[in-house]
C-alpha positions as CSV (number, residue, x, y, z in Angstrom):
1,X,-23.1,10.0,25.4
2,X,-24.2,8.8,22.3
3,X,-27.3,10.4,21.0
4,X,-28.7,8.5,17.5
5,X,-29.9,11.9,16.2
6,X,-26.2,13.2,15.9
7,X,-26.2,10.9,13.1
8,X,-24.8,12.3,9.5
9,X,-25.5,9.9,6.4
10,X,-22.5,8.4,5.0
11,X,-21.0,9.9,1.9
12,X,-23.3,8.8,-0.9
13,X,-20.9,10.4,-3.5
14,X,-18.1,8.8,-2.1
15,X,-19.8,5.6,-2.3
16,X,-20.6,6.0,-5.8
17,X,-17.3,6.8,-6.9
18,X,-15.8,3.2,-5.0
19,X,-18.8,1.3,-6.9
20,X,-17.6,3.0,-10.6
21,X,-13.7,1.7,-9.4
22,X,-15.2,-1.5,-8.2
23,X,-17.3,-1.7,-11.7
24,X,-13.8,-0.5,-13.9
25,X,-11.4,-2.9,-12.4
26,X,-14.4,-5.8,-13.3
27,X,-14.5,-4.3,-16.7
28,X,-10.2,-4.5,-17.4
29,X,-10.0,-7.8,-15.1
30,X,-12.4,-9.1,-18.3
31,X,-10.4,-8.1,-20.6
32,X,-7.5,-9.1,-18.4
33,X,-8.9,-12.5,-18.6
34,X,-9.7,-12.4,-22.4
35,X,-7.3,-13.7,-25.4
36,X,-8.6,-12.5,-28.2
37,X,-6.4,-13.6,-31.4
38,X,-8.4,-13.1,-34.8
39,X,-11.7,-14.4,-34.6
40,X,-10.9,-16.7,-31.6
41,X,-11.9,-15.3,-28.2
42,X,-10.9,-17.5,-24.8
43,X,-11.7,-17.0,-21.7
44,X,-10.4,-17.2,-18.2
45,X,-12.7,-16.6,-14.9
46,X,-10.8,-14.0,-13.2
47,X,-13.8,-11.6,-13.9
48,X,-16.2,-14.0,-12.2
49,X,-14.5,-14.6,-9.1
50,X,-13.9,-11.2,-8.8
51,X,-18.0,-10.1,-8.9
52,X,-18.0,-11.8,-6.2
53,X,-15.5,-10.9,-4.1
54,X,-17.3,-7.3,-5.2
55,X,-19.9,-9.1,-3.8
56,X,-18.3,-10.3,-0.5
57,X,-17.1,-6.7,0.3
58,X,-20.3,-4.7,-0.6
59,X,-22.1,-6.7,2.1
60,X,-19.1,-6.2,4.4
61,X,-19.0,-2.6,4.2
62,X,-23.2,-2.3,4.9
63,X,-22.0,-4.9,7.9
64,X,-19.2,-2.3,8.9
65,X,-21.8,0.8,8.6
66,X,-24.2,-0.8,10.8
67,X,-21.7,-1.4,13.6
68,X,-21.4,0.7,16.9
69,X,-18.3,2.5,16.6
70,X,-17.5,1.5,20.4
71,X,-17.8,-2.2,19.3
72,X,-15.8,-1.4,16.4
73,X,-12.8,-0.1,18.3
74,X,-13.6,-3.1,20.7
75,X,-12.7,-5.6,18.3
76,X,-9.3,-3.6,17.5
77,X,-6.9,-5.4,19.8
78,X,-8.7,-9.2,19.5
79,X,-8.8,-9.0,16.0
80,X,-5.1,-7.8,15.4
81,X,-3.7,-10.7,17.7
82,X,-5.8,-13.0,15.5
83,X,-3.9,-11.2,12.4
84,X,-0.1,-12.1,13.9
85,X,-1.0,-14.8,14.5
86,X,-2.0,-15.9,11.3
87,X,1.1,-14.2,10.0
88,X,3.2,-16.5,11.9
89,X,0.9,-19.5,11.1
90,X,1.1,-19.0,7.1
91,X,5.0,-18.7,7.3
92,X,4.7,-22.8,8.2
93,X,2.5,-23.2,5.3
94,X,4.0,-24.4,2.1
95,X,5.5,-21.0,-0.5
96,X,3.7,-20.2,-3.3
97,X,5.3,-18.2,-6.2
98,X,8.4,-18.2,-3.4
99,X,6.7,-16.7,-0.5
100,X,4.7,-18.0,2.3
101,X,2.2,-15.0,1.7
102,X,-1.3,-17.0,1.5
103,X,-3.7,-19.1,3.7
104,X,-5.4,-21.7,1.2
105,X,-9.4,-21.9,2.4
106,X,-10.7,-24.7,-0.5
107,X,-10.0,-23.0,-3.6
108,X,-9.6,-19.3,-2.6
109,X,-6.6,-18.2,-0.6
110,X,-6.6,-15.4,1.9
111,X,-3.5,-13.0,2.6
112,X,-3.1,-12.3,6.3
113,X,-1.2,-8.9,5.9
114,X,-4.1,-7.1,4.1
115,X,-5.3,-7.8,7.6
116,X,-2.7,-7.0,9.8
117,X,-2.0,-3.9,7.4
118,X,-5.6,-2.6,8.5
119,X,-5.5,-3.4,12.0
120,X,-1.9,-2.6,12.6
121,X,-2.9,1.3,12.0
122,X,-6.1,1.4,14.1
123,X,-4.2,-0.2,17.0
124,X,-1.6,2.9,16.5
125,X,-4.4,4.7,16.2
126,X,-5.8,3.3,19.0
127,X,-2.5,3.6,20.9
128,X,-1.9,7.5,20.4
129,X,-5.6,8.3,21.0
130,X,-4.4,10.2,24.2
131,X,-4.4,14.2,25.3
132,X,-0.7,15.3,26.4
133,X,1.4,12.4,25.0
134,X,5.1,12.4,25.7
135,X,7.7,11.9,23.1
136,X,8.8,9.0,24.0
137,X,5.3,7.2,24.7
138,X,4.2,8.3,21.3
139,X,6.9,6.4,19.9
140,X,7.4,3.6,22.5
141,X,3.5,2.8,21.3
142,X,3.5,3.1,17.6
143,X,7.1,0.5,17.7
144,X,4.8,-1.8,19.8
145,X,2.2,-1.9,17.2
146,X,4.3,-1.8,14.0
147,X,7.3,-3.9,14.6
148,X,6.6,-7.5,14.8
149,X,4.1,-7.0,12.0
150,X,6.3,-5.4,10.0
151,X,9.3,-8.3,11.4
152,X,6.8,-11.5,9.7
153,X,5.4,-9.5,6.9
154,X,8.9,-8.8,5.7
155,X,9.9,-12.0,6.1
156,X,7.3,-13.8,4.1
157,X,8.7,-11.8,1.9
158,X,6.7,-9.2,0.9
159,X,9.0,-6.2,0.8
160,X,6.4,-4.1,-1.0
161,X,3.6,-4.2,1.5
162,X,5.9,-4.1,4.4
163,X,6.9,-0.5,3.5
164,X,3.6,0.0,2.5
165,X,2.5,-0.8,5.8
166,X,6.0,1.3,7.4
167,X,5.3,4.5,5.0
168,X,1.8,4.6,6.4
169,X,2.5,4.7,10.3
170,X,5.2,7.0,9.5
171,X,2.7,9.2,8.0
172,X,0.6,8.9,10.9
173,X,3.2,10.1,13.0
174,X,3.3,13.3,11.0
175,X,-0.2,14.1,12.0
176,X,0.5,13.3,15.4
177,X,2.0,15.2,18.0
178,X,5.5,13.9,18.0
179,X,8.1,17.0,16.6
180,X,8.9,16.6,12.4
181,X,12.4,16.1,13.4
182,X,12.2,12.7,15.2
183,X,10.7,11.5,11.3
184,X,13.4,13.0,10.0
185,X,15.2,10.6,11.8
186,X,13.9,7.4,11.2
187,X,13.6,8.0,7.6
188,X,17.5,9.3,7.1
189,X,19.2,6.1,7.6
190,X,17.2,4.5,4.2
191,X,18.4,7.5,2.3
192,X,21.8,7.3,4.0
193,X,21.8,3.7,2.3
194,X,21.1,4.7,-1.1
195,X,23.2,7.6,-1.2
196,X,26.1,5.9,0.2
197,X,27.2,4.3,-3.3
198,X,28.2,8.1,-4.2
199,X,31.0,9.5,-1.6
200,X,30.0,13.0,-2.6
201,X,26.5,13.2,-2.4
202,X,26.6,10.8,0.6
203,X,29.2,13.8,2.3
204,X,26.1,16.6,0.9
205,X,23.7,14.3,3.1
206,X,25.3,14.1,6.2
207,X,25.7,18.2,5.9
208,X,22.0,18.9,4.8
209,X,20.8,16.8,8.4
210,X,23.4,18.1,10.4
211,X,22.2,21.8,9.0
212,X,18.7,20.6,9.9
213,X,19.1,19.1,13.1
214,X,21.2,22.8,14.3
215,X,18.2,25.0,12.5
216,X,15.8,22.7,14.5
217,X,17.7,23.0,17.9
218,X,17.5,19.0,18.1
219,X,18.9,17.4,21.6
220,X,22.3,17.5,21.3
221,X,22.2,13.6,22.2
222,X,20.0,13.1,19.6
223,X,21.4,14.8,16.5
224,X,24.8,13.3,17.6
225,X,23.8,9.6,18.0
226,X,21.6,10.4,14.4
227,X,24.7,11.7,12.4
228,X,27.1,8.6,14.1
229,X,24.9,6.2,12.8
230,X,24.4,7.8,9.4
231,X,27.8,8.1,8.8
232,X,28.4,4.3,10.2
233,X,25.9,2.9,7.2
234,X,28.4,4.4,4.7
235,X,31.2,2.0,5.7
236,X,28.8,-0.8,6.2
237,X,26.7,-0.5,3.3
238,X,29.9,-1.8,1.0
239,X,30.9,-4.4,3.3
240,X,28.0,-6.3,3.4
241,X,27.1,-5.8,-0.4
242,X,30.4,-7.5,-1.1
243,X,29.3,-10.4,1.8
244,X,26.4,-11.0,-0.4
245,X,26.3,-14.0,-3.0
246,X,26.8,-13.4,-6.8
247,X,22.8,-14.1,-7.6
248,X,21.4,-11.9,-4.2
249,X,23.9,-9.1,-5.4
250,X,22.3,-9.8,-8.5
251,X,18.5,-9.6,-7.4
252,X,19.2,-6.5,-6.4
253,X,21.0,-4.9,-8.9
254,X,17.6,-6.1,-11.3
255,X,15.5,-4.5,-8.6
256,X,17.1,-1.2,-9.0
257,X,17.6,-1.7,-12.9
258,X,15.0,-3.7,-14.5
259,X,17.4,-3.8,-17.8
260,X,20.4,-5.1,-15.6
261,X,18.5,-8.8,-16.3
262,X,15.8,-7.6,-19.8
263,X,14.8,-11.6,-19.6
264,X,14.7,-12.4,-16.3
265,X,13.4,-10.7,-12.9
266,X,13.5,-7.3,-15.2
267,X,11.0,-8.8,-18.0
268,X,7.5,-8.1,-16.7
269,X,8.7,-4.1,-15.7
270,X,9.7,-3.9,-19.4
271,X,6.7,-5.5,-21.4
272,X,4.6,-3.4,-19.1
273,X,6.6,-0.4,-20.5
274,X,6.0,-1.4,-24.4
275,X,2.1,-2.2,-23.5
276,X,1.6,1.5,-22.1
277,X,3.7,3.0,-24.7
278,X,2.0,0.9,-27.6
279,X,-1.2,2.3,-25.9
280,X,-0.5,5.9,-27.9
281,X,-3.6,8.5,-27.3
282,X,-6.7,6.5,-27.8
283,X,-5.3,2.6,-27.0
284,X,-5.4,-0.7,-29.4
285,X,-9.3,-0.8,-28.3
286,X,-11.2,-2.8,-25.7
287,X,-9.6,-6.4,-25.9
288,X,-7.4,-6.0,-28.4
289,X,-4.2,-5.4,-26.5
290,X,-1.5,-7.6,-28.2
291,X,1.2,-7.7,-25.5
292,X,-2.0,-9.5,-23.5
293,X,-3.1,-11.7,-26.4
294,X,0.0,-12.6,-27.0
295,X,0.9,-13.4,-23.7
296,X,3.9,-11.0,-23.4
297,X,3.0,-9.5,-20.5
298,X,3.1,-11.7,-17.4
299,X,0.5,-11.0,-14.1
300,X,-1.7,-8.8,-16.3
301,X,-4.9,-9.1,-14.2
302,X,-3.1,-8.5,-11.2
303,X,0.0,-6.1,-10.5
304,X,0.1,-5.2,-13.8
305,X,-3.5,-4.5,-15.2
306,X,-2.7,-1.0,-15.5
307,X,-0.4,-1.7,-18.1
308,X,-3.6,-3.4,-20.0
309,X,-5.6,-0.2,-19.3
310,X,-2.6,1.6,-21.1
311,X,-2.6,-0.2,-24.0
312,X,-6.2,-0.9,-24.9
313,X,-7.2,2.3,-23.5
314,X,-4.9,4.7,-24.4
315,X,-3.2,7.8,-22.7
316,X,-7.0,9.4,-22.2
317,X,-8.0,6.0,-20.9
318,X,-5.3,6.0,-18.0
319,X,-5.8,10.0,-17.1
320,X,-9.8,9.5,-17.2
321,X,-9.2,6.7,-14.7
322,X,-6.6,8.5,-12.5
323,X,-8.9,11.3,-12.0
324,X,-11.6,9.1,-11.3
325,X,-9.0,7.7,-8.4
326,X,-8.2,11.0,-7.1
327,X,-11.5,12.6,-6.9
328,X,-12.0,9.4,-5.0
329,X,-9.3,9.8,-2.8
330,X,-10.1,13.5,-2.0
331,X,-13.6,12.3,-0.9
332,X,-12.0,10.1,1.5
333,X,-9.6,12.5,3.1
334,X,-12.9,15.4,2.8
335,X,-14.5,12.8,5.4
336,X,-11.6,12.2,7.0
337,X,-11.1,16.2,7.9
338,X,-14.5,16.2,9.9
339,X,-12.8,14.1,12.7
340,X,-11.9,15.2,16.1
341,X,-11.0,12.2,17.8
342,X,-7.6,11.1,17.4
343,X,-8.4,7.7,17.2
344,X,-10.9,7.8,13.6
345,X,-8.7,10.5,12.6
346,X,-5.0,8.9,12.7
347,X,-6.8,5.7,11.7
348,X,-8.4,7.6,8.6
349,X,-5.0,9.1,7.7
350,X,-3.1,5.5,7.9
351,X,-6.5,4.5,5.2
352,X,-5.7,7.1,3.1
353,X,-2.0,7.0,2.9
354,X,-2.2,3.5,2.7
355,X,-4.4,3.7,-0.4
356,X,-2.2,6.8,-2.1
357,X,1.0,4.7,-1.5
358,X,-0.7,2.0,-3.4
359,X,-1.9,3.8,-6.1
360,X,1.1,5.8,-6.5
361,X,3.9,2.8,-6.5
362,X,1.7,0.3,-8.8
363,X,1.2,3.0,-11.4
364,X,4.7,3.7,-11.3
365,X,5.6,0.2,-11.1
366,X,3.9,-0.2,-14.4
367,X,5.5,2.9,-15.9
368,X,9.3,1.7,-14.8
369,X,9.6,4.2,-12.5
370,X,10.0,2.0,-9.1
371,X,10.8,-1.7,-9.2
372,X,8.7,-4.2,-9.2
373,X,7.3,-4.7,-5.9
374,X,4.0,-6.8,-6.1
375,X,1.8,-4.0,-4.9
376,X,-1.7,-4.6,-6.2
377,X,-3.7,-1.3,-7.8
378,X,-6.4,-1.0,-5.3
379,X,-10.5,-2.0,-6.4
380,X,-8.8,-2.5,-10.2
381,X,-6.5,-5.5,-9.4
382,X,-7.7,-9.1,-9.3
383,X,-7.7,-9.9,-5.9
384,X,-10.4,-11.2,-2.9
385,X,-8.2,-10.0,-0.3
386,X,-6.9,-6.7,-1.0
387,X,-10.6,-5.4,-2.3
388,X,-12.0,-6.5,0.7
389,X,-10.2,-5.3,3.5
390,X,-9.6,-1.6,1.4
391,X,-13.1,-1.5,0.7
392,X,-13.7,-2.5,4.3
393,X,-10.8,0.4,5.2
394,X,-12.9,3.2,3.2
395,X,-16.0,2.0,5.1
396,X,-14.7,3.0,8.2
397,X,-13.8,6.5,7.5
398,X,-17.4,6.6,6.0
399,X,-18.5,5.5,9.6
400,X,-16.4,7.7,11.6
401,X,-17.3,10.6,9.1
402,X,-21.2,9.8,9.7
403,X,-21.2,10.0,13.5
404,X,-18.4,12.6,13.9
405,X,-20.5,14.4,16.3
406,X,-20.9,10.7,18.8
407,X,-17.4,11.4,20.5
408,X,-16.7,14.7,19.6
């Protein structure tokens, strides 16, 4: 029963630390808006707009605290049919930049897989929240939830959130009570694809998992359909590169190797890599970074502000800010370990791996060290969307954290 006294208040520290994120991406997404060349300063209004989406998701998180968690887990399944939904609806709408990503409402535009993202892993949640689950029901539910989201998201195409939104289940599966071996085997057929450009190490592969799946005792069914397929994608991998056209081969190719194409589709991976290294120890100073001013590198205020942060900050500037992000994250995943309920906790671990994943690939994005993907840093980036529904995603590991004891 739910008894009002079994209350905990939320994370105040927690809270603090997502207002000083909130406050730093303002503060970059300023300069990120700022051309500053001699004495002449212009501006753009990035900055503005983005107080108040600040704004926007402040007063949606108090909203979210306030809310009965019973109503809140209510409002799971409505609320993710109204997210397909509009995921099929915005693939009618006219591209922009390419992709059919964005729902125009007057002059702001919403992004319907920020939403589907969210609700996609509490309906998992939602969907494993049961004692005594069988194998196959554990993964009979979490294809139900994931796959058609995952299907349009793709399809927009956003590649980058719809492993984003992948990684994350599969993480949630790892916490859950489905054996490590059945991961093992959704996972080896995308390394099977990258290794199978190499005939040796593609051979090492197939002998590491069938090692693993004889240590583990897998079903004989099982392992064997696993290593058929595997060794399948090694034959099929070249035939359909070579049925692809000149210009998709070569999208790739750039994808991989941002130096394959230096002034095309590879250009904004390697300005971002002379802004950080220009950056040195200290940085060019607040506003005065001159691959911005000058324009060289493209998306600043968005995918690639942390390549501003390098340069104008400086190596110290970057680790300062990293720790600031992990000491947040290690606040989230602190409230996240007081759950009991499968349902806040896989939910909260989706959040958090959600919101590593990010971190992790748009830093390294910036750095060169994965392709350019379009993943926004998360609270830094200029963006009404993302900020709202990961701000609105922290929120509700604060809430289950605060009444852990209601359904315990």
């Amino acid at each position: 029963m739910y008894n009002p006294h079994n209350r905990n208040n939320s994370d105040l520290f927690l809270l603090v630390l997502l207002l000083l994120l909130m406050i730093f991406g303002i503060i970059m997404i300023y300069s990120a808006s700022t051309t500053k060349i001699g004495e002449s300063i212009e501006h753009e209004n990035y900055y503005i707009k983005q107080i108040v989406f600040v704004i926007i998701a402040l007063i949606a998180l108090f909203v979210l605290l306030k809310l009965p968690v019973t109503l809140i887990e209510i409002m799971v399944i409505p609320i993710y049919a109204i997210s397909v939904i509009a995921l099929v609806a915005v693939l009618f709408l006219p591209a922009i930049k390419g992709s059919h990503r964005w729902i125009s409402i007057g002059a702001l535009g919403f992004q319907p897989s920020e939403l589907v993202k969210l609700f996609t892993i509490m309906l998992t949640a939602k969907l494993l929240d049961e004692q005594h689950l069988t194998e196959g029901k554990i993964l009979l539910r979490t294809a139900a939830a994931t796959i058609l989201p995952f299907i349009l998201i793709f399809i927009e195409p956003d590649l980058g959130t719809a492993m984003t939104l992948l990684m994350s289940i599969m993480i949630i599966l790892a916490f859950s009570d489905l054996p490590f071996y059945y991961l093992v085997v959704l996972v080896s057929p995308l390394i099977s694809i990258v290794l199978s450009v190499n005939p040796i190490y593609f051979a090492i592969w197939i002998i590491v998992l069938a090692l693993y799946f004889f240590r583990q005792k897998v079903h004989l069914l099982i392992a064997g359909l696993s290593g058929i397929f595997n060794a399948s994608l090694y034959f099929l991998t070249p035939f359909v590169w070579n049925s692809l056209k000149s210009y998709q081969q070569n999208r790739i190719l750039t994808f991989i190797n941002p130096l394959h194409d230096p002034f095309g589709a590879g250009y904004q991976i390697i300005q971002a890599k002379i802004a950080i290294g220009s950056g040195g120890w200290f940085g060019k100073g607040f506003l005065m970074g001159s691959q911005k001013n000058l324009q060289f590198l493209p998306e600043h205020h968005t995918d690639f502000i942390f390549s501003v942060i390098g340069e104008e900050l400086g190596f110290f500037g970057c680790l300062i800010f990293i720790v600031l992000y992990i000491l947040f994250l290690y606040r989230v995943v602190v409230n996240a370990g007081k759950l009991k309920r499968k349902f806040m906790f896989y939910t909260s671990v989706g959040i958090i791996a959600n919101l590593s994943i990010m971190m992790f690939v748009n830093i390294s994005m910036n750095m060169g060290l994965v392709p350019a993907t379009g993943i926004p840093l998360p609270f830094i980036a200029y963006g009404g969307t993302n900020l709202l529904f990961n701000t609105l995603a922290v929120g509700l590991v604060m809430k289950f954290a605060s009444e852990k004891n209601v359904f315990d």
